[in-house]
N, C-alpha and C positions, 0 to 999 in steps of 0.2 A: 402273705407278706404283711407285718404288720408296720413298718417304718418305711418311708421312702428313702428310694435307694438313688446314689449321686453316683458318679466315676471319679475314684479316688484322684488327686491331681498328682500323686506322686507313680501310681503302680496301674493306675488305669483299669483296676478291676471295681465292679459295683459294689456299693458294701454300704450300709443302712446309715441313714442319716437320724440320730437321734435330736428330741426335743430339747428344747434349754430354755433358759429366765427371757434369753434375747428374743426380742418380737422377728418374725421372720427369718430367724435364722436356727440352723441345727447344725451338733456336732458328729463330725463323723467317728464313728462306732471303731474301737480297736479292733484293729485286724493284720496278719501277717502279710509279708510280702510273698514268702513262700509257707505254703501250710504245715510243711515239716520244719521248721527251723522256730526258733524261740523268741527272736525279736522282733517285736511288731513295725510296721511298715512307720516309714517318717509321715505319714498321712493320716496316722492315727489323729482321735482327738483336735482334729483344726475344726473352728467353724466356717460354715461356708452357706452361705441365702438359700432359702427351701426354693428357691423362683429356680434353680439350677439344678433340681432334682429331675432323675428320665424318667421314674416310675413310681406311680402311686399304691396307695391300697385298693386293691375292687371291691368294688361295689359288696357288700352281702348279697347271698343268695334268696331269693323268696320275697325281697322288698321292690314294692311298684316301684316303675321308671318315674323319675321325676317329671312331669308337667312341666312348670314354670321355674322363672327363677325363686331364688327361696325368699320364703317370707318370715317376717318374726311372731305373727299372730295368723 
């Protein structure tokens, strides 16, 4: 999974939340209502706060657990 994923507000299916210029907020990613039909969902393209995201990227595989919290040096 590389974007985090919201619950669209119109269709209630999860579907990626992309990045944008806006601080703290990402657009969600076009996607259909139903996967056979050709118009995509009225919930395409809204923004909506990464705080409201269910699910993140994991971790990589093979990198130590973090210790502490992060530092910049």
């Amino acid at each position: 999974m590389r974007a985090p994923r919201i619950q669209c507000p119109d269709c209630d299916r999860p579907v990626a939340l992309m990045p944008t210029r806006r601080t703290g907020y990402g657009v969600i990613h076009d996607h259909k209502r139903d996967r056979r039909s050709l118009s995509l969902c009225t919930g395409s393209m809204r923004q909506l706060p990464l705080s409201e995201a269910t699910l993140w990227q994991d971790a990589l595989p093979g990198l130590p657990a973090q210790d502490g919290p992060p530092t910049l040096f």
